[in-house]
N, C-alpha and C positions, 0 to 999 in steps of 0.2 A: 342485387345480392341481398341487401336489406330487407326487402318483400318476402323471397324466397326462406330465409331466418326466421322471419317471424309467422309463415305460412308452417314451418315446420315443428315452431315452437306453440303455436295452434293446435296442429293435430296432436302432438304429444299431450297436453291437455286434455281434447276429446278424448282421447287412448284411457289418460288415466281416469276418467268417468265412466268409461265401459270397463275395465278390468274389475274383475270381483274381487279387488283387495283390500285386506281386512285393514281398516281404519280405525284405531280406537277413540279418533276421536269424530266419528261419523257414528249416525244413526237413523231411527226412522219414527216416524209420528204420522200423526193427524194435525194441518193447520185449522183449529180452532177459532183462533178471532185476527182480523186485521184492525193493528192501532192506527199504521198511518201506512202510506208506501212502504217505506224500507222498516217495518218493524210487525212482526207476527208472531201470533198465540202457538206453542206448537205442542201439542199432548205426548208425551212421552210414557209411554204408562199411565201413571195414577198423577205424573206432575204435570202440569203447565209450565211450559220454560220459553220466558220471552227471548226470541233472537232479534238481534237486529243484521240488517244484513251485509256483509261485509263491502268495502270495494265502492259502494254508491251512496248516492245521499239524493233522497226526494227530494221535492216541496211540501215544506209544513201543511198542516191541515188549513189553517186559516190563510196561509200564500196561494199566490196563484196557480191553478190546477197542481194542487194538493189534495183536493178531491178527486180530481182523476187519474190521478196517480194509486191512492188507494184501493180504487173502485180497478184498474188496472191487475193489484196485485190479489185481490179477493178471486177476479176471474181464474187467475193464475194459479191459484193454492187454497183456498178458503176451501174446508171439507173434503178436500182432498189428504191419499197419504204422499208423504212429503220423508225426502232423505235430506238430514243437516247435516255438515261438517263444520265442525266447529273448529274457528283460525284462533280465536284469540276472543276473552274476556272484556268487558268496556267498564269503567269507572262507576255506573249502574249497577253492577253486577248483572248487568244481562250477556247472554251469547251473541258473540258477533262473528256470523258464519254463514256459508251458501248455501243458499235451499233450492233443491230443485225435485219437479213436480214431472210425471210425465213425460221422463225423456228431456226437459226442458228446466235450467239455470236460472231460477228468477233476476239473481244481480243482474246476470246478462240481459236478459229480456226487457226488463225495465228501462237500461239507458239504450237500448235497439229502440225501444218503441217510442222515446222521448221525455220518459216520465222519470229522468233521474240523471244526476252528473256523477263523471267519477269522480269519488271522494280524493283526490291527490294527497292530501294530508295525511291518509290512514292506507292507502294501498300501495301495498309492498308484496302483495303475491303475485309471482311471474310466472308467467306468459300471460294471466289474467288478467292483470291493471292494463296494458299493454293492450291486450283484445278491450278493455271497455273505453279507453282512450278513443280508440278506433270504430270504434259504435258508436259513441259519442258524437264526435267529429262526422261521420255518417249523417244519424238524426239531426244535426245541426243543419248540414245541407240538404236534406229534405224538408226542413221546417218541420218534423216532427212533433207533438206533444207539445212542450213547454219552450220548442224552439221557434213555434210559430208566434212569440211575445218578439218586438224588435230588442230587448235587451232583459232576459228573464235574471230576476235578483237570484244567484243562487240561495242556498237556506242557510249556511254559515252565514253568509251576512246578514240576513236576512234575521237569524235569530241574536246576531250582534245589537241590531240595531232595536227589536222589541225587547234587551234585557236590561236599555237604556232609562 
């Protein structure tokens, strides 16, 4: 019954990514620069508006495959046009929201392919935290990406321990 739930609570998700409804707080750009994994340049007209992106959390640049995690999300968005929805604002002031490129979700893509955990701390959007749990857990038994480390530091601690 529980499979079934959350298969259903899935496709309603994809649904709402294919319906053309008007989002005010959705829009469209050009990804311009990648700073790390989970953070990109996004041209909005005349602005540049850094997002970060919701839901997941790379490896730092200097951690381990943080670099490929990067180089991961460049492939994904860099110079292409790119639609953001924007969930909610981060202490930065940057946007923290999903971007997706061609039909395809970066947050999602990211911890599918192994280069990123969901953030549990900060994900509260449903059916969504829910699917990247699940992709998560996935790439972990595949040894994907950053799972192929026997015990990968996540980058919360990670950044706990270099602010030492």
């Amino acid at each position: 019954m529980g499979k079934k739930i959350i298969k259903l609570l899935t496709w309603l998700f994809y649904l709402r990514w294919l319906l053309p409804v008007a989002n005010a707080n959705a829009w469209q750009g050009e990804a311009v620069k990648v700073l790390d994994g989970d953070t990109v340049q996004v041209r909005k007209g005349r602005e540049i508006v850094k997002v970060r992106l919701y839901g997941v959390d790379c490896p730092e640049s200097r951690q381990s495959f943080g670099r490929q995690a990067a180089e991961f999300t460049e492939k994904q968005v860099l110079g292409k046009k790119v639609k953001v929805e924007r969930v909610d604002t981060d202490r930065y002031g940057r946007v923290v929201g999903l971007i997706s490129a061609g039909g395809k979700l970066l947050n999602r893509e990211l911890v599918r392919a192994g280069y990123a955990w969901t953030y549990e701390a900060y994900c509260r959007k449903q059916p969504l935290c829910i699917e990247l749990r699940e992709l998560e857990e996935r790439a972990r038994k595949r040894k994907a990406g950053l799972w192929q480390e026997k015990r990968p530091l996540p980058p919360w601690e990670w950044r706990k321990r270099s602010s030492r």
